[in-house]
N, C-alpha and C positions, 0 to 999 in steps of 0.2 A: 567307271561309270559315275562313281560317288563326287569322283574330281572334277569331270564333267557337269554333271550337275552343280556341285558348289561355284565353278567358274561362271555359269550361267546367271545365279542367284546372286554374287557379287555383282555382273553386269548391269542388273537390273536395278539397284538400286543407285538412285543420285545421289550425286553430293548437296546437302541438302543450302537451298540459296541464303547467301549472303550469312554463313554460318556461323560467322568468327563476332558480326557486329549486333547492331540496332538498327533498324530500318524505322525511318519517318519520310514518309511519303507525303505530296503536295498533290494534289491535282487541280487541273487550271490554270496552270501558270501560264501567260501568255504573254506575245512582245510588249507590251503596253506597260512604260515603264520599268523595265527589267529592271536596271541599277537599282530601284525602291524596291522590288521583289526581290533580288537577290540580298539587299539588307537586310530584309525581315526574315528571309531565311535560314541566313547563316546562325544568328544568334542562339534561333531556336533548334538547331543540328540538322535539318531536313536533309536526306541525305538523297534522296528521290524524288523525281519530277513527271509530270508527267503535263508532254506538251504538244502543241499543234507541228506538222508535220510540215517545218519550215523550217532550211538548211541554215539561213542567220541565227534563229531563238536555238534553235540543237546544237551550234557551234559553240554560240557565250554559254551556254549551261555547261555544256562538256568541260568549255575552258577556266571555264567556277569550281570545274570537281565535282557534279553533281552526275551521278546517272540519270538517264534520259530515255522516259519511255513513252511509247505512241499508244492511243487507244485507238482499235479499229470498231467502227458502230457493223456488225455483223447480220441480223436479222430487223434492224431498230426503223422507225420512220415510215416516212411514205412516199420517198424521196423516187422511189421506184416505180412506184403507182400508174406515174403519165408514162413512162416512156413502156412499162412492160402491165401492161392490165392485168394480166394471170398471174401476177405476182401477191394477189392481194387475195389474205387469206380467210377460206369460206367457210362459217358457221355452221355449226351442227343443225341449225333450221334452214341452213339451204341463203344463208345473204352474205352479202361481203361483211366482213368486220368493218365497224365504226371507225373513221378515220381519229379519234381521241385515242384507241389502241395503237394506231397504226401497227407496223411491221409489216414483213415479208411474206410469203411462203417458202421452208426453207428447203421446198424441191427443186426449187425454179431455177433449174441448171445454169442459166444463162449468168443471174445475179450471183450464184455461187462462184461462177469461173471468176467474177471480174472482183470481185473481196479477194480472192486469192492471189490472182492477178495485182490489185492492191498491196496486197501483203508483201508479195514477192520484189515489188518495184520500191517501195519506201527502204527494204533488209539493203536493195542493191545502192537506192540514191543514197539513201546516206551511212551507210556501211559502219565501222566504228561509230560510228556516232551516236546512235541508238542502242541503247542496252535489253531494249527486248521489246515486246507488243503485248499490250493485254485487250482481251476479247470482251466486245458490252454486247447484252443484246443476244446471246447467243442460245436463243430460245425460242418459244412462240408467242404470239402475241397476250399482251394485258398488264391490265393497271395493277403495280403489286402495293405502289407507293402509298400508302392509306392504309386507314384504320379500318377500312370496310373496300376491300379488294378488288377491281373485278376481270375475273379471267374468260374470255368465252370458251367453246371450246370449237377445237380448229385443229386441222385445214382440213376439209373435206372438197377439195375442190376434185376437179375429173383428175386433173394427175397425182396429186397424191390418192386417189382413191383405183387407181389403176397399178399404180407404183405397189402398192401394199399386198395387194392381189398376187402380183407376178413374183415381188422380193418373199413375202409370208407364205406364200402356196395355197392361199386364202379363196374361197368362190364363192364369190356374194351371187344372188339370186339377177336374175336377166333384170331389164328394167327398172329398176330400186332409181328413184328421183332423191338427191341429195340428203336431205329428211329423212326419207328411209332407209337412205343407204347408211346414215350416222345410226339410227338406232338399232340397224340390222345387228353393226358391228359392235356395238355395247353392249348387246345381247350375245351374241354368237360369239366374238373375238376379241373381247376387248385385252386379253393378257398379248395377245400378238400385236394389235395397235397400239397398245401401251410398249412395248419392246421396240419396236418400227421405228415410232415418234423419237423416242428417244436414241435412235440410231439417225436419227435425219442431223441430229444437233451433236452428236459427240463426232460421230464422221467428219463433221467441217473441221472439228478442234483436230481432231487429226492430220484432218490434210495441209491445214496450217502448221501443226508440229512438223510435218515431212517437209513443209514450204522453207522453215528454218532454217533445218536439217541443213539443206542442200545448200542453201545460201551461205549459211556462217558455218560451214563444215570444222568441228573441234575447239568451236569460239564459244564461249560463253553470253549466248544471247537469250534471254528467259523467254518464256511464254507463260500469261500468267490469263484469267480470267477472273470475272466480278460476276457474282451470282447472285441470285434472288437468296433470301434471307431466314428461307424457311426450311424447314427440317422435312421429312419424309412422312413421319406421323401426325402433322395437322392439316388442316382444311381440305380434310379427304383426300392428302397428298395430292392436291395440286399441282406441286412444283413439278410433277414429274409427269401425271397422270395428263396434268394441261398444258402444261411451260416444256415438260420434255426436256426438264435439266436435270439431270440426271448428275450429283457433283460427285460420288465414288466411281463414275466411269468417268467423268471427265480430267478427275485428276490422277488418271493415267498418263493423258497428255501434254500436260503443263506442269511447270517446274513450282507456280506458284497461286495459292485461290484467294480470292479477297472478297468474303461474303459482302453485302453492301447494308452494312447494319446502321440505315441510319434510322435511329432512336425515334426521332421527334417527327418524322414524316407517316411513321406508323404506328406511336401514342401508345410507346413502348418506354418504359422505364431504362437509366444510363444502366442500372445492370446488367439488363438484358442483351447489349452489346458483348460483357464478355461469355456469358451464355452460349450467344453465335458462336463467336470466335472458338470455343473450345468445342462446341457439335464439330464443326469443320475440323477442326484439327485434330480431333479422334477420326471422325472419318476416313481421310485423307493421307494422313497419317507424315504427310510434311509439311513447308510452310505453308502458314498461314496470316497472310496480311489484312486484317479486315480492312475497310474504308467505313470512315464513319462521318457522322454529320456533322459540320460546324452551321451550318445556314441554319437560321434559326433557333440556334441554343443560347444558350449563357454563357460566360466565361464559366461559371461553378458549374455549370451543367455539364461542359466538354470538360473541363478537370473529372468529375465521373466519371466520362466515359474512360478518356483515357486511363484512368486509375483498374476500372473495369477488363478493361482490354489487358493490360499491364500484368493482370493479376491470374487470368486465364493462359499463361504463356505462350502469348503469338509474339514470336518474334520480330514484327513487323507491324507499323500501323501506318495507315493510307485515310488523308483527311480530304475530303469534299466539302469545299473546294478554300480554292484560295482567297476568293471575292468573299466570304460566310466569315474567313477569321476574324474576329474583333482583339482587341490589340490585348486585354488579358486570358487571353487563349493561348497566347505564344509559349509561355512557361509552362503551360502544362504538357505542350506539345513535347518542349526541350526536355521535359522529365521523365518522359517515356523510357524505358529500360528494357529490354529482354531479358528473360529469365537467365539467370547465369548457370551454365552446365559446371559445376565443379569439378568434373572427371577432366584429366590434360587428354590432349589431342584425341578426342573420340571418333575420329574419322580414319585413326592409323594410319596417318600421314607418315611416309619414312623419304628422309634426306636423298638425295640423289647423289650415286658416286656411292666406292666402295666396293668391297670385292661382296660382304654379307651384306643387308639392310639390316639396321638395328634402328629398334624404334624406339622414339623419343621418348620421355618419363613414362615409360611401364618398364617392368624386373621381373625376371621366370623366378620361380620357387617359392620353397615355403622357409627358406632359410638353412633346409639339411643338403645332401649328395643328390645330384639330380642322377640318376642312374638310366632308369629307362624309361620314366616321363618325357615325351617329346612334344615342345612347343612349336605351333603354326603360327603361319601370319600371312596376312593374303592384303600386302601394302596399297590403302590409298590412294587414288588418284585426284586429279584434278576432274576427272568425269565419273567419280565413284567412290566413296567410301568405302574401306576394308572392312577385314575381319581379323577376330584374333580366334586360337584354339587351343585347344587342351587335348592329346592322346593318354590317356592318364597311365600309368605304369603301378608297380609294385610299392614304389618308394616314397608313395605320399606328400610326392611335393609338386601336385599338377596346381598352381598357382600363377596367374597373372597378377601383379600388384602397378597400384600408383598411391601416387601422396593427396591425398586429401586437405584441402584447407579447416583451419577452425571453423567448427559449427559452433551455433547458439545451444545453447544447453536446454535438452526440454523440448526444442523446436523437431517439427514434422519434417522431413524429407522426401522427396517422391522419385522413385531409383525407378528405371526403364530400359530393356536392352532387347535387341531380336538376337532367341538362340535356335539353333540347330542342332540336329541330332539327326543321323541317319536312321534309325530303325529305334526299336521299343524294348525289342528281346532282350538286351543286355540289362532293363532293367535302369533304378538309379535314378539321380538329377542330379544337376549341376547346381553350385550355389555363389553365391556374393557375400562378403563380410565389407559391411562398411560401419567405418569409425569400432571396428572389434568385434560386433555381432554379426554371427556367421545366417544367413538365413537360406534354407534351403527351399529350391525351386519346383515343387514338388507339383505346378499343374505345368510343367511342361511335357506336354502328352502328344505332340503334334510330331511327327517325322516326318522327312525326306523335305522339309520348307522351313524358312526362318520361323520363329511366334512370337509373339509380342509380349514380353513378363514384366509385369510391374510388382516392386515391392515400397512397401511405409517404411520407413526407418526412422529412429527419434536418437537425436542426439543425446548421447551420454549427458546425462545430470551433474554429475558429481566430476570435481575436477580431477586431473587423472583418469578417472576412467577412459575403457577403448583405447584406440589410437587412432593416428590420422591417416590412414590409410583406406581403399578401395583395394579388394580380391578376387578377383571370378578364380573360382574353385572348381577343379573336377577331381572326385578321389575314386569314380568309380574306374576301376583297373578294368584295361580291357576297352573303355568308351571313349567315344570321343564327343565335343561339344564345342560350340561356335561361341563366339558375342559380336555382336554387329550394333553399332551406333548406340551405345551405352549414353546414358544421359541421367546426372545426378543432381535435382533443382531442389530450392525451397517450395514445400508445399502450397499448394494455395490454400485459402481454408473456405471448404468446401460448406454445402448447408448442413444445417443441423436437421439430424434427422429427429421429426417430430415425433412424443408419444403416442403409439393406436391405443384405443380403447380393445378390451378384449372384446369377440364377437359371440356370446353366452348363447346365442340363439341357436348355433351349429358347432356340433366336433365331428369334422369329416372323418368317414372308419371308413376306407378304399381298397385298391387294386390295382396296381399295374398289371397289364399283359390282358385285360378284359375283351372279349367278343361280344357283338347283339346274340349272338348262343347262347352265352355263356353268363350272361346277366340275369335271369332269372338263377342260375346257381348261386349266384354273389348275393342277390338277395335274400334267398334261403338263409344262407350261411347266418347272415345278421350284419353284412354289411352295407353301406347306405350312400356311396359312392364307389365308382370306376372310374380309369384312367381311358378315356376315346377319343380318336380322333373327332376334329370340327367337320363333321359332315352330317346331310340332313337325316339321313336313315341314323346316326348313333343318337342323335337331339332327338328323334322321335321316339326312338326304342327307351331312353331313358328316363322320358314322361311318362313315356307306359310304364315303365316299371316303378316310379314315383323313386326315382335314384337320382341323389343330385351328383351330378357327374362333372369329372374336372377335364376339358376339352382342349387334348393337346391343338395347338393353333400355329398356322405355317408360320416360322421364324424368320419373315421378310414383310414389310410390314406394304408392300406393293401387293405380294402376293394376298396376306391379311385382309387388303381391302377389298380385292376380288373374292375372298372366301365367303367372309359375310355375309352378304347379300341374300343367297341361296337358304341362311338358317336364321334369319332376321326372325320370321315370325313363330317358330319353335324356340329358339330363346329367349323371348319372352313371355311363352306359356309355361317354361319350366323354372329349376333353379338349378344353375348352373355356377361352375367357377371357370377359369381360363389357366391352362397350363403354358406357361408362355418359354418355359427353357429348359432342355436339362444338360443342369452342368457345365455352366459357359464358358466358368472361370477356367476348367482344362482345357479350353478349345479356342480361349482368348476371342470369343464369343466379339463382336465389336459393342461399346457399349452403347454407342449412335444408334444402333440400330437395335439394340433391347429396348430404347427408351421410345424411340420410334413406335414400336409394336404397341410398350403401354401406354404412348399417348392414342393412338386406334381406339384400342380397346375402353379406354377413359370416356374418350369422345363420341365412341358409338354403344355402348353398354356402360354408362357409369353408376358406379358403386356394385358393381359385380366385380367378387374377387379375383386376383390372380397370383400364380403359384408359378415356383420355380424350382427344381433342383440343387443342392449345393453340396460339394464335395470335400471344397476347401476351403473353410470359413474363412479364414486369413484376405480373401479377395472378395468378401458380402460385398465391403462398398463400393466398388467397383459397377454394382445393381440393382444397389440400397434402393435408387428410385424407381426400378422395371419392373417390380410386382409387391404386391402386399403381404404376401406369405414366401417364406425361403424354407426350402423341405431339405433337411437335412438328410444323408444317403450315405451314411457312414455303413461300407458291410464288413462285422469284424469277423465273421465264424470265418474257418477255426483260428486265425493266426493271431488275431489281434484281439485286446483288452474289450470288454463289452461298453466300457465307459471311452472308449474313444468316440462312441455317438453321442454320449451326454457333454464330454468337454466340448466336444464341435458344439454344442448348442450353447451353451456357456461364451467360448470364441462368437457366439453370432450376435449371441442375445448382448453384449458388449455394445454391439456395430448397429442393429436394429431393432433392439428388446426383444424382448421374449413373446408380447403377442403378436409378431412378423413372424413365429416359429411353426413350423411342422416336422414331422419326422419320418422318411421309410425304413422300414422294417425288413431286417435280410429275411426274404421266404425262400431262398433257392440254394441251390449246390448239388452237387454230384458228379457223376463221373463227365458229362458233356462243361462241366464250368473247372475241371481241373487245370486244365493249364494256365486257367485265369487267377489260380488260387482260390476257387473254393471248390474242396472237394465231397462235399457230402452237407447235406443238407442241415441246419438251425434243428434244434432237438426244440420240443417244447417250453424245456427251462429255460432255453437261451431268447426264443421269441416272446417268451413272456415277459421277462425279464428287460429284453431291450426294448417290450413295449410300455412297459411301466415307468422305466429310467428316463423315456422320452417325456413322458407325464410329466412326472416329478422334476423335470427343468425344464419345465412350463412347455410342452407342445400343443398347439392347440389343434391339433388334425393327427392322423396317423393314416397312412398308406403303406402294406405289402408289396416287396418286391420278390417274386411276382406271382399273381394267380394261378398262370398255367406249371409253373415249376412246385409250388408245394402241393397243389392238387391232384399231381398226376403220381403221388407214393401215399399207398395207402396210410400209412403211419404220418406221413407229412400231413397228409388232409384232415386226419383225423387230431393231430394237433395246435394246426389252423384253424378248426372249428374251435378246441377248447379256446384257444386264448382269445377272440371273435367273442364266444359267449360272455366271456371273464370281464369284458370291456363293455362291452354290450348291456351289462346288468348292471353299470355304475355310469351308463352314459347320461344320465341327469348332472352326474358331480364332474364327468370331463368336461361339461359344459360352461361350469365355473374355472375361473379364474385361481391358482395359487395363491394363498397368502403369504408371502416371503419372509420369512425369520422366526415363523410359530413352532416349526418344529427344529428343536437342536438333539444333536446325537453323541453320545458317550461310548466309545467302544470297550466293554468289559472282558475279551476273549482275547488269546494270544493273539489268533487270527483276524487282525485288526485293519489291515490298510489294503485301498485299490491300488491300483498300480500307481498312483501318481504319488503316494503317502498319504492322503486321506481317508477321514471315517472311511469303512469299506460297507456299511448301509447308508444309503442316502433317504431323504425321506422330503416328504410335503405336508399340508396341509389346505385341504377346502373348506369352503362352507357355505352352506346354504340357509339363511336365516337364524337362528339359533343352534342349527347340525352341524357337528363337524366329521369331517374322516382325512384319518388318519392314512398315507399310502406310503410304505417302505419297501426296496429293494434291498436284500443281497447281491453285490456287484463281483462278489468273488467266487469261484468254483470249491468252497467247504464249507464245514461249517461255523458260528461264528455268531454270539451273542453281543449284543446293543442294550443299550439306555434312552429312551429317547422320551424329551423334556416339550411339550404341551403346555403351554399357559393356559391354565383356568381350569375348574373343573377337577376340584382335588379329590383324589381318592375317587374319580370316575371308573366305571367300569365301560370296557370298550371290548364289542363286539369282532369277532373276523368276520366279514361278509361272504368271504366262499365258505368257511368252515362251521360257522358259527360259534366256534371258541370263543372263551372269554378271558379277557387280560385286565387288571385291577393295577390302577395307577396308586404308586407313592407317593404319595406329595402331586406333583405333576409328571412323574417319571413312570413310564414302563417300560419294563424289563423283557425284551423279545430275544425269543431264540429262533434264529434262522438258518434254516437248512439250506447248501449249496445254489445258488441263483436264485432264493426265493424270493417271494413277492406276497407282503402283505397288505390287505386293506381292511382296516378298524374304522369301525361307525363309534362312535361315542354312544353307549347306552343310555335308553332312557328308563332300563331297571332300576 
C-alpha cells in the first residue's frame, strides 16, 4: 500500500518547466519587421516569444530557436456581445456590466465550446510549432489595471443564477428580481457562490489542460496562465471573491503562472514586482514567470524591476511588451539570471541503459560498511521528477551525498526539499549537512504526503572549515524517509524586521481549552484572557466578563472574510487580540496564506494584535510577518530541561525581539497524554518556574496549556491558582518592559550550570520610575546558591514579595540561596 501510495505522489509531481535554464520572455512579437525583432532579441537572450497565431511568424521563430507560444483571450472583450446577447455579464443591481469592463459570462456554454474549440485547432494547425498556450482573461469581468480598481460584482444573470441552484443544492426564494436575488445570496450563501464562481474559471483551465492532454499526448507542450496581481488578503479578496481567480486551484492545471506585475500601471513601486513574484511562487509552489511592464517605465526603472524579479527567485521573466522596450532596457533584460540550485541533478535524473540505474553525482554512505542500510531511488523522468530514500539500518551510514560548489563565506543559503515519511510512531527526523553542519529536520510532523522543509544555512567563515558537500541523513534505524526536488540557492535578503515597541498597557494571563461556561471560573481564578473561537456568542460572552480574549480565527483567509462580518460590531465594543496559527512551522503551514490572513485582519481591525504559536523557533521567519506576537509552546514536563522554553525564546527573540514574544505554559499531562510523552501533570514548582523563566526573557503574555486539564485534579487546580495568584500580584511590573544587562549572576555553589553550561539562576530586572525588582529563577531540580550583581543602590536592602524576607546587598551584590525550581522576586526596599 505504501508503494502504491509513494508511486502515486511521484506521478503527481512535474518536472518543473524549463528547469535546467533562464527564461526571458517577449510578448508581442509580431510579423512587422521580424529580421529587426529578431536582432534585438538575440543579443538580449530572449529565449521566449510569444506570438500571433500565424503559421509564417511560428515558422521563422521556431527556426531562430526560440519557443513559441500563443495567448488565448478566454473570458476578455466584447467581441461576444453582438453575436450572443446572454453572454454579457449581469451586475448585482440587476444591469449589464459597462462595456469599459467588457467580458464574458463564463457560463455561456456556447462561447466556452468554441475557446476550446480554438485551443484544440491552433495544438492541431500548428503542431510542433507551438510550445504551449497561455490563458488571459481567465476570470470575471473588471478594471484591475489602476491605482484605484474597479471590479463590479457578477454575473447574476438567469443562468448562472439557475446553474448555482441546481450545481450548489442552493434554494433561493420563488420570485427574487435580480437585485434580490444578488443580496439574497450574500446573505444566505455567499461561501457556496464564492466556491461556484471560482469553479466556473478553474473548470475551463481544466478542460484546456485535458484539451492538451489529448492533442500533444507525452509531448512537452506547457500550459501556462497570466493572473491578476493580487494576493487573497487585499481588497476584501477580490481577486477571488469577484474575479473568481482563484491561483492555488488554478495552478493545479498549468505547468506555468505569470502574475501580470506591471508596476507602473498600478503606482506600485519596482519592488513590489518581486514581492508578486515570490506570493506566487510560495503558493504555487512551481514556476513562476512573472510578466512585467516595460511601456511606460524607464530604462533604470525596468533595470529594478528586473533586479526585483531576479532577486525573488522566479526562474523565468515575461516583459510586456515588445513595442514599450526602449533600447537601454535591453541589458537589463540580458542580465536577468535564475537562481542557481547548487545541488547536481535534483530531479534524479538516471542515464538510460544498464542492467542497475546509478545516479549521477550522489554516493550512499557515510564513508563506513553499508551493512543493512538500504538506499531507494525512484528515477526521474522526463514527465516527473524522482525521489531518493533512506531505509536506515543499525550501521549508521543511512547517507545520500553530493558535492557542493564553494560558497561565499558568511553568506546565507536557503536549502528546500519535499520529504516523506509514512507514519509518526517510529519517532525521529531526517536531517541534511551542508557545507559540514548537520541540521536536523525536527518540524517534519506531516505523514503519508510529501512537506515542504526549509532550512538557513551560512556558509562556513573560516577557511577550511565544513566541506563541500550536501547529505540527506537518516540515522533513525528502523525509518524510512524520502527527498524530492532538493533545491540549494543564495539567499535573497529578505526585509528587516523592524523594532516593536513594548505594549506596557497589557500582559495577557490566559487559557487555552476555555468554554462560555467556563469563563466566569477563569475570571475568578485571576485570569484576564482566554483562548476562543471568532464567533459572536464567545465576543459577547467575553465583554461580559470584561476578559480580553485571544479569538482563534479560521486559517483561510476567504473563509476569514466571511467570518467577520457576523462579530464586526462586538469587536469593536470589546478588546480583543486574534489568534491567527498554531504551530505552522510543523504543518509547513503555507506562508501565502498566513500573510494573507494578517493582511485581513490589518485591513479590517487594525492595530488589534495578533498571536501565533511557535514550536520551532528555528522557522519564526518563515512568519516574522503574519502576526505580532509569536507564543512560544515549548512542553518540557517530565523529559526535557525546563530551559528548553527559555532558549526557544532566546532562538526567537534573535529573529523578532523579544517584545514579538509570548509564552504557553505546560498545564497538562497524565495518563490520557502518555503515549504523547507526557505522563503526569507540571507540579507547582515546575509551573512556576516555567512561568517566571518566560518573564525573565522578556515574555510579554503568558497562556496555560490547558484549563480543562489542570483544572480537572484537585492538586493541579489548586496549583494553577497558586502560580495565577503569584503573577497576578506583580502584574503592574509584567507590564514593564526588562531592562537587559542590569542583572549579572555569579554561581557560588557546586551546583552551578543548566543544561546547556550556563549560570543555572537566570535573572531580570524591571522598573517602574525610580522602583526596581529584582526576578530570579532556579532552572535546576537542587539546590544551589547565586551572586547576583544590580547596579546602583549600594548596600540596598531588598525585600521578597511572596515572603517578605529580607536580603541586604554588598556593594551591589546579593547573595541568594535557592531551593530546587525556585523563583524569586525582590522589590528594592525603601527601609
Amino acid at each position: 500500500m505504501i508503494l502504491l501510495l509513494l508511486h502515486l505522489l511521484f506521478l503527481a509531481r512535474p518536472v518543473a518547466a524549463d528547469q535546467a535554464g533562464t527564461v526571458r520572455g517577449m510578448y508581442g512579437v509580431s510579423g512587422a519587421d521580424l529580421n529587426r525583432t529578431i536582432a534585438m532579441l538575440r543579443p538580449a537572450g530572449v529565449t521566449h516569444v510569444f506570438a500571433p497565431p500565424d503559421q509564417a511568424i511560428i515558422t521563422r521563430l521556431k527556426r531562430e530557436g526560440f519557443r513559441v507560444f500563443l495567448t488565448l483571450n478566454v473570458f476578455g472583450g466584447t467581441a461576444a456581445w453582438e453575436r450572443f446577447p446572454d453572454a454579457v455579464p449581469i451586475t448585482a443591481a440587476g444591469t449589464p456590466v459597462p462595456a469599459r469592463f467588457g467580458g464574458v459570462c463564463p457560463t455561456h456554454f456556447t462561447w466556452r465550446e468554441e475557446r476550446l474549440a480554438l485551443a484544440a485547432a491552433w495544438l492541431w494547425q500548428f503542431g510542433a510549432g507551438i510550445d504551449g498556450l497561455w490563458l488571459d482573461f481567465a476570470r470575471y469581468p473588471g478594471r484591475w489595471e489602476s491605482s484605484r480598481p474597479e471590479i463590479p460584482d457578477t454575473c447574476f444573470c438567469p443562468r448562472c443564477l439557475a446553474l448555482f441552484q441546481v450545481e450548489k443544492g442552493v434554494r433561493m426564494p420563488d420570485g427574487l428580481k435580480t437585485a434580490a436575488a444578488a443580496a439574497w445570496i450574500h446573505d444566505h450563501a455567499e461561501a457556496q457562490w464564492l466556491r461556484w464562481k471560482k469553479e466556473q474559471i478553474t473548470s475551463f483551465v481544466r478542460d484546456v489542460r485535458a484539451v492538451i492532454d489529448k492533442a500533444r499526448p507525452g509531448e512537452r507542450c506547457r500550459l501556462g496562465v497570466f493572473l491578476v496581481p493580487w494576493t487573497k488578503g487585499e481588497r476584501q479578496g477580490a481577486v477571488t471573491f469577484r474575479l473568481a481567480q482563484d491561483a492555488a486551484q488554478i495552478g493545479r492545471y498549468v505547468d506555468v503562472v505569470s502574475p501580470m506585475a506591471y508596476h507602473r500601471m498600478v503606482d506600485r513601486p519596482a519592488a513590489w514586482t518581486g514581492e508578486i513574484a515570490a506570493y506566487f511562487a510560495d503558493m504555487n509552489g512551481g514556476p513562476v514567470w512573472p510578466i512585467v511592464q516595460a511601456d511606460a517605465a524607464t530604462a533604470a526603472d525596468f533595470s529594478r524591476v528586473v533586479a526585483a524579479v531576479a532577486a525573488a527567485g522566479a526562474p523565468g521573466l515575461l516583459v510586456y511588451s515588445q513595442a514599450g522596450m526602449q533600447e537601454g532596457m535591453w541589458p537589463a533584460l540580458a542580465g536577468f539570471r535564475a537562481r542557481a540550485n547548487l545541488l547536481p541533478n535534483p530531479g534524479f535524473a538516471v542515464p538510460a541503459g544498464g542492467d542497475r540505474p546509478v545516479l549521477p553525482s550522489w554516493h550512499q554512505g557515510s564513508g563506513g560498511l553499508v551493512r543493512d542500510t538500504k538506499f531507494l531511488l525512484r528515477a526521474g523522468t522526463a514527465a516527473g521528477s524522482g525521489a531518493i530514500g533512506i531505509a536506515a539500518g543499525l550501521d549508521r551510514q543511512g547517507a545520500w551525498r553530493a558535492a557542493l560548489p564553494a560558497c561565499a563565506p558568511g553568506r546565507s543559503y536557503a536549502f528546500s526539499g519535499d520529504f516523506f515519511r509514512d507514519d509518526l510512531q517510529r519517532g525521529g527526523y531526517p536531517a541534511v549537512a551542508i557545507w559540514g553542519r548537520e541540521y536536523l529536520l525536527n518540524t517534519h510532523r506531516l505523514a503519508g504526503r510529501f512537506q515542504r522543509l526549509r532550512v538557513t544555512a551560512e556558509c562556513p567563515a573560516g577557511p577550511g572549515e565544513g566541506d563541500r558537500t550536501f547529505a540527506f541523513l537518516n540515522s533513525v534505524a528502523g525509518s524510512t524517509f524520502w527527498l524530492r526536488d532538493p533545491e540549494l540557492v543564495e539567499a535573497a535578503a529578505g526585509p528587516q524586521e523592524k523594532a516593536v515597541p513594548a505594549d506596557t498597557s497589557f500582559f495577557p494571563l490566559g487559557a487555552y481549552g476555555a468554554t462560555l461556561a467556563t469563563l466566569p471560573q477563569i475570571k475568578e481564578i485571576g485570569l484576564n484572557s482566554a483562548v476562543l473561537p471568532l464567533t459572536a456568542a464567545a465576543t459577547a460572552a467575553c465583554i461580559d466578563h470584561d476578559l480580553h480574549c485571544l479569538l482563534a480565527v479560521p486559517r483561510d483567509p476567504e473563509q476569514l472574510l466571511l467570518a467577520l462580518p457576523p462579530v464586526t460590531d462586538s469587536l469593536d465594543r470589546g478588546r480583543f487580540a486574534f489568534y491567527v496559527n498554531d504551530e505552522p512551522e510543523i504543518h509547513s503551514f503555507p506562508r501565502w496564506q498566513a500573510r494573507d490572513i494578517a493582511r485581513v485582519l490589518a485591513d479590517r481591525h487594525p492595530g488589534t494584535a495578533t498571536a501565533m504559536a511557535v514550536v520551532r523557533p528555528q522557522n519564526i521567519g518563515d512568519y516574522a510577518g503574519s502576526a505580532r506576537y509569536f507564543m512560544l509552546d515549548q512542553y518540557p514536563v517530565p523529559h526535557m530541561p525546563l530551559t528548553w522554553l527559555s532558549d526557544s525564546m532566546d532562538q526567537a527573540a534573535a529573529v523578532v525581539g523579544r517584545n514579538r514574544l509570548q509564552a504557553v505554559v505546560q498545564a497538562f499531562g497524565g495518563r490520557e497524554w502518555s503515549d504523547a510523552g507526557w505522563p503526569r501533570l507540571p507540579t507547582f514548582a515546575e509551573m512556576n518556574c516555567l512561568a517566571f523563566l518566560a518573564v525573565i526573557h522578556g515574555s510579554r503574555g503568558l497562556y496555560f496549556y490547558t484549563f480543562p486539564s489542570i483544572t480537572a485534579d484537585r492538586r493541579g487546580r489548586e496549583d494553577f491558582r497558586r502560580v495565577v495568584a503569584r503573577l497576578g500580584r506583580i502584574m503592574p511590573w509584567l507590564e514593564q518592559e526588562n531592562r537587559p544587562g542590569l542583572a549579572a549572576v555569579e554561581m557560588l555553589s557546586v551546583n552551578r550550570v543548566d543544561p546547556q553550561g550556563r549560570p543555572a539562576v537566570h535573572c531580570a530586572v524591571k522598573e517602574r520610575g525610580a522602583e526596581r525588582m529584582l526576578l530570579c529563577v532556579n532552572t535546576i531540580p537542587t539546590y544551589t546558591r547565586a551572586a547576583v550583581t544590580v547596579p546602583g543602590g549600594r548596600n540596598a536592602l531588598w525585600e521578597e514579595v511572596y515572603d517578605q524576607g529580607l536580603s541586604m546587598a554588598v556593594g551591589s551584590s546579593l547573595q541568594l540561596d535557592f531551593q530546587p525550581l525556585e523563583v524569586k522576586v525582590l522589590q528594592r526596599s525603601a527601609r
